[in-house]
C-alpha positions in Angstrom: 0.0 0.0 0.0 1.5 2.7 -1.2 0.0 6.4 -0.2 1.5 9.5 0.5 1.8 10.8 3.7 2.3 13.3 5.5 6.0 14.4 7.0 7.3 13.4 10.1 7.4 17.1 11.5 9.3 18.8 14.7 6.3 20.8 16.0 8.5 22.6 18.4 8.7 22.6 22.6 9.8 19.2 22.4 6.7 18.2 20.3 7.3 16.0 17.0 4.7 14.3 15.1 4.9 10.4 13.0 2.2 10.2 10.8 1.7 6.2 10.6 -0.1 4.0 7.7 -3.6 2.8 8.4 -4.5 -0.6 6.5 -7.4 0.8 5.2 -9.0 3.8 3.4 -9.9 6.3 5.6 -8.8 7.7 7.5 -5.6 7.2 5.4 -3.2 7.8 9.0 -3.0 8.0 12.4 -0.7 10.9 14.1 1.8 9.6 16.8 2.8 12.3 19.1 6.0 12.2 20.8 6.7 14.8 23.8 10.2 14.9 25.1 12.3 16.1 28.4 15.6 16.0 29.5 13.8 12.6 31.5 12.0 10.9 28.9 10.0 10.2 26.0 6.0 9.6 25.9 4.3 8.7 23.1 0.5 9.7 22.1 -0.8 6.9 20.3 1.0 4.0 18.9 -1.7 2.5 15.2 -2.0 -0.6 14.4 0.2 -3.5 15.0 1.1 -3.8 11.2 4.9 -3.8 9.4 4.5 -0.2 7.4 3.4 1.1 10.7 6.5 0.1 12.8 8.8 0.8 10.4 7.5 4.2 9.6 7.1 4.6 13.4 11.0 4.2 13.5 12.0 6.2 11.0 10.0 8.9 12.4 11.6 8.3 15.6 15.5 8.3 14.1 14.3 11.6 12.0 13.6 13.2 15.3 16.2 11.9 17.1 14.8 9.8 19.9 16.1 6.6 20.9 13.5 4.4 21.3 14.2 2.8 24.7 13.5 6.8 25.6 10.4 6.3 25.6 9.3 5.1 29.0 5.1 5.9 29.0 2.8 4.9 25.9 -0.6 6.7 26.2 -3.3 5.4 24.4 -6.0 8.4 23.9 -9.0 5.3 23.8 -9.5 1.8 22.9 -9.5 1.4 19.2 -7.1 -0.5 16.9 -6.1 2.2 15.1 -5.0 4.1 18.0 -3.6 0.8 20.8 -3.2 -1.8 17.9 0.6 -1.6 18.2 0.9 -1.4 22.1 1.8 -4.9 22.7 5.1 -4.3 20.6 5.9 -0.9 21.6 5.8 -1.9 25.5 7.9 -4.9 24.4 10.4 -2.9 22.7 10.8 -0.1 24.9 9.5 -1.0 28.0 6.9 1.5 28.7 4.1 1.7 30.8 0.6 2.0 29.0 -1.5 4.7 30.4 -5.2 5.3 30.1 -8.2 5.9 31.8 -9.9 4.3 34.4 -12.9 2.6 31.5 -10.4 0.6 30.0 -10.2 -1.5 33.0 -13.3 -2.7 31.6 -13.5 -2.3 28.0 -10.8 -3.5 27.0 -12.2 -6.9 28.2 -15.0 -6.3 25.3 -12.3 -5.1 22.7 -10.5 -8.8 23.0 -13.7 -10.4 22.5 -14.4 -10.6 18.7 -16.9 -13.4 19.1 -18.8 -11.9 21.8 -19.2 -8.4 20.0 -20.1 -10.6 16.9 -22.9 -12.2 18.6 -24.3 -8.7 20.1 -24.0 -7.1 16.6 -26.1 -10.0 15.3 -29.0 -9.0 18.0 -28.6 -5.4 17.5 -29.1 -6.0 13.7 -32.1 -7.7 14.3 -33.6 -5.4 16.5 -32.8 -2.3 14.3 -34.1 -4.0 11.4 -31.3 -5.2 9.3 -32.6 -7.1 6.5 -32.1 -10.8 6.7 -30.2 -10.9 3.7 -27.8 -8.8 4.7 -27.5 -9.3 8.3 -24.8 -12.0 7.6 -22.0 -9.6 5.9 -23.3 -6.8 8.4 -22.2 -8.9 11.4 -19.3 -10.8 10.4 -16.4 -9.7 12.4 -13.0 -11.7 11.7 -10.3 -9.7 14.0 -7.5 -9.0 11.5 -3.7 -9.5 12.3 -2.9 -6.0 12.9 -5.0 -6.0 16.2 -3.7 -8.1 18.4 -5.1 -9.1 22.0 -4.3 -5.9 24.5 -3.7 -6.5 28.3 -5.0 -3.4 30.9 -3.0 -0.2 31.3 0.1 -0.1 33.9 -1.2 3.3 34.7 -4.8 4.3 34.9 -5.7 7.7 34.6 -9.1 9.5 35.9 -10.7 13.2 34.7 -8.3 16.1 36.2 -4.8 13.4 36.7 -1.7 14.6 35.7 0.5 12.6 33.8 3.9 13.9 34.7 6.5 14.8 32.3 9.2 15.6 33.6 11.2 19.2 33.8 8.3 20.4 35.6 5.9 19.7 32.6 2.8 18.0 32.6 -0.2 16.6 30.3 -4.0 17.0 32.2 -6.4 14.4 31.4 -9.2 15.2 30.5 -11.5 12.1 30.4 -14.3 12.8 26.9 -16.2 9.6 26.6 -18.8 9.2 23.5 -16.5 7.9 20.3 -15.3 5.9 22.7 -16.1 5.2 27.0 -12.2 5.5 27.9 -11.3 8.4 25.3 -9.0 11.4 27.0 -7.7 14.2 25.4 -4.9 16.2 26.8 -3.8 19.3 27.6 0.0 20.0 27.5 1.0 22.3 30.2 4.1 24.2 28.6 2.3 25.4 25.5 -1.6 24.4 26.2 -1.9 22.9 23.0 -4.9 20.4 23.3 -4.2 16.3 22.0 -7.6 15.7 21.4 -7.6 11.8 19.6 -10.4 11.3 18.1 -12.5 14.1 19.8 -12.2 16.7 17.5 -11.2 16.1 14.1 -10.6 18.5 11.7 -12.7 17.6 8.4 -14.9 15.2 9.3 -16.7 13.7 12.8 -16.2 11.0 14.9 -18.8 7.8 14.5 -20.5 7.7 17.8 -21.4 4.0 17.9 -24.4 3.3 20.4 -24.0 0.2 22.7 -26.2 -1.5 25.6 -23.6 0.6 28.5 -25.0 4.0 27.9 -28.7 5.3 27.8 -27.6 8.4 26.0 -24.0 8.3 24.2 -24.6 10.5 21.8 -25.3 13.1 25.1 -21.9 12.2 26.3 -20.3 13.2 23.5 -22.1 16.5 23.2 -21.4 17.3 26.8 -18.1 16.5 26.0 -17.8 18.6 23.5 -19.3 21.3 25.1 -16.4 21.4 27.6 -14.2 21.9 25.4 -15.9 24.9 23.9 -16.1 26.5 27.5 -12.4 25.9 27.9 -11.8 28.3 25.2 -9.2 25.7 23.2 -6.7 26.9 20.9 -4.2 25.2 19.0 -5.1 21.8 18.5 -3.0 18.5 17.8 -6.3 15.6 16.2 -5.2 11.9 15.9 -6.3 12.4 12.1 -5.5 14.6 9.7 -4.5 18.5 10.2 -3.5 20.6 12.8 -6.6 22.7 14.3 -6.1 26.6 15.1 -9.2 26.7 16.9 -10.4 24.1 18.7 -13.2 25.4 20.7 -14.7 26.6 17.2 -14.2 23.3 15.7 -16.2 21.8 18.5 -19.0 23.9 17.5 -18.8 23.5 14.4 -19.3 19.4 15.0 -22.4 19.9 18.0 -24.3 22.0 15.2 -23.4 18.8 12.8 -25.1 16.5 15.5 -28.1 18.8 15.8 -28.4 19.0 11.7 -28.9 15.4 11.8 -30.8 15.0 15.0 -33.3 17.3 12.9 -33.0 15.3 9.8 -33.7 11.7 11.4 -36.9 13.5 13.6 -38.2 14.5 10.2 -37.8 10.7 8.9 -39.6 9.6 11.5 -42.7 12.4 11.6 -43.5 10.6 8.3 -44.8 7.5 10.2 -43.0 4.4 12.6 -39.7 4.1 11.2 -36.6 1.2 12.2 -33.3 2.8 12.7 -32.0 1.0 9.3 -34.9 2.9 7.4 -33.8 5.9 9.4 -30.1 5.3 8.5 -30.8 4.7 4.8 -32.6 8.1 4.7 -29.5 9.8 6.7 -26.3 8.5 5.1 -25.2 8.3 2.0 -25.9 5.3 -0.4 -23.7 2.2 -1.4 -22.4 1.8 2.5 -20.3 -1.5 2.6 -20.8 -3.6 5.5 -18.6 -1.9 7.7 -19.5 1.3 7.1 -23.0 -0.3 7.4 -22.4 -1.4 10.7 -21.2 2.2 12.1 -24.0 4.0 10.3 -26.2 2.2 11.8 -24.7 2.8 15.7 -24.7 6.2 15.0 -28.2 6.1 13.7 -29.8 4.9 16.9 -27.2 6.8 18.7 -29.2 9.9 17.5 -32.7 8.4 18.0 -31.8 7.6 21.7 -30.3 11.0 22.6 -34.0 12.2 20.7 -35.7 9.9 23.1 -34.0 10.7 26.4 -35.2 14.4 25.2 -39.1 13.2 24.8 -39.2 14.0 20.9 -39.1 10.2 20.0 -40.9 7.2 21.4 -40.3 3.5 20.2 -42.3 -0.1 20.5 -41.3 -3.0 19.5 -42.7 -5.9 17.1 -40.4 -8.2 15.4 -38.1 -4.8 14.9 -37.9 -1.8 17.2 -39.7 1.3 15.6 -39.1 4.7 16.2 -41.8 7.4 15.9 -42.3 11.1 17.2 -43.5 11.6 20.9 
């Protein structure tokens, strides 16, 4: 897989950023960030546990001029492949802790369980109204090579720590669940710049996948992102693509997204008793694989339970759960 990407870049105040392969489409990268002191080396995210990743991870590494066996803490912003895929092999190479917060005690118990989460999406597809025919494809889930079995973090992390640094610096946790239950950002105490994961992204949104643990995760998020707005962030360092200027005015820029399309699936459903696959067909674009199928559909009833936690939206159930207004 050949695709160009982006250069390893010195970001300054001991900031450097490796722009790793993805083994898929989009997004295309992940950005590793590496913060360094006269005591250390962390890292901010590690990809997936693939060849092109590790290698590139390296290079980036010798272009900045880090040793490797620097780094002594590995935090993972939250638990997806893309982001802890490669932790297994960094903590064996370097022997770093792995930090992150408190939920991944838990969840991380779920995220080594492929046939478990294959069986649940099989029931949620069901109730959601997944078409028999495809059901199959929608909830196959064969756990590729690159994401290998993760153990709990060495150092968990709750909203308001401090992960220390070194030369007095530090990063502040701030714990933002909604893409993800354990997902942090952090905020960088020598320059305030904000690593914000998969938070806030700077062309296009996080999925925020419903699941059986939260009434309301599409709330979560918001909430989340709300914070962030009344912190007033600046300068902002996203696990994909670009650096953000303003952060706080990217982060309302993506809760007036979420209200666009709260408003667009209560109109579906004004028209009469709806599943959340009709309502997702309506919403997203056409031609979804399965994958994309799957998400679409998590976000979908995402959005119709943060509608029915509000009283807008009601739902019974027959062979399929229908939504319809309140």
């Amino acid at each position: 897989m050949s695709r160009r990407l982006p250069d390893i870049t010195d970001l300054g105040h001991g900031i450097g950023v490796i722009p790793l392969p993805l083994p898929f489409e989009s997004p295309a990268w992940v950005n590793a960030y590496v913060l360094r002191t006269s005591t250390g080396t962390t890292l901010v995210d590690c990809g997936v546990d693939w060849e092109p990743g590790l290698t590139r991870l390296l290079d980036g590494l010798a272009v900045l001029e880090i040793e490797p066996a620097s780094i002594d803490t590995l935090i993972v912003s939250h638990l997806h492949p893309d982001h802890v895929g490669m932790a297994p092999r960094v903590i064996s190479m370097t022997g770093a802790r792995l930090a992150m917060h408190r939920a991944a005690l838990e969840h991380h118990i779920v995220y080594n369980d492929t046939p478990g989460t294959q069986r649940w999406l099989d029931g949620f597809g069901r109730l959601h109204g997944v078409p028999i025919e495809a059901l199959g494809a929608f909830a196959a889930l064969d756990r590729p090579d690159w994401m290998p079995f993760i153990g709990p973090p060495d150092l968990v992390v709750e909203d308001g720590d401090r992960i220390d640094l070194g030369d007095g610096r530090h990063l502040e946790v701030l714990h933002t669940p909604g893409h993800e239950h354990s997902h942090i950002c952090l905020v960088d105490s020598k320059t305030g710049v904000l690593f914000s994961g998969d938070h806030i992204l700077p062309r296009i949104t996080p999925v925020i996948m419903w699941d059986q643990t939260e009434a309301d995760v599409l709330g979560l998020y918001l909430e989340s992102i709300r914070r962030l707005t009344r912190r007033r962030v600046g300068l902002t360092y996203p696990a994909h693509g670009s650096i953000v200027e303003r952060g706080s005015l990217r982060a309302e820029q993506i809760a007036l997204h979420h209200e666009r399309r709260l408003d667009g699936m209560l109109d579906v459903v004004r028209l009469g008793p709806s599943s959340a696959w009709s309502v997702m067909l309506e919403s997203f674009r056409p031609h979804l694989n399965p994958l994309e199928q799957r998400l679409a559909l998590r976000e979908t009833v995402s959005h119709l339970e943060h509608l029915r936690t509000r009283s807008r939206v009601t739902f019974f159930d027959e062979d399929v759960r229908y939504y319809r207004r309140a």
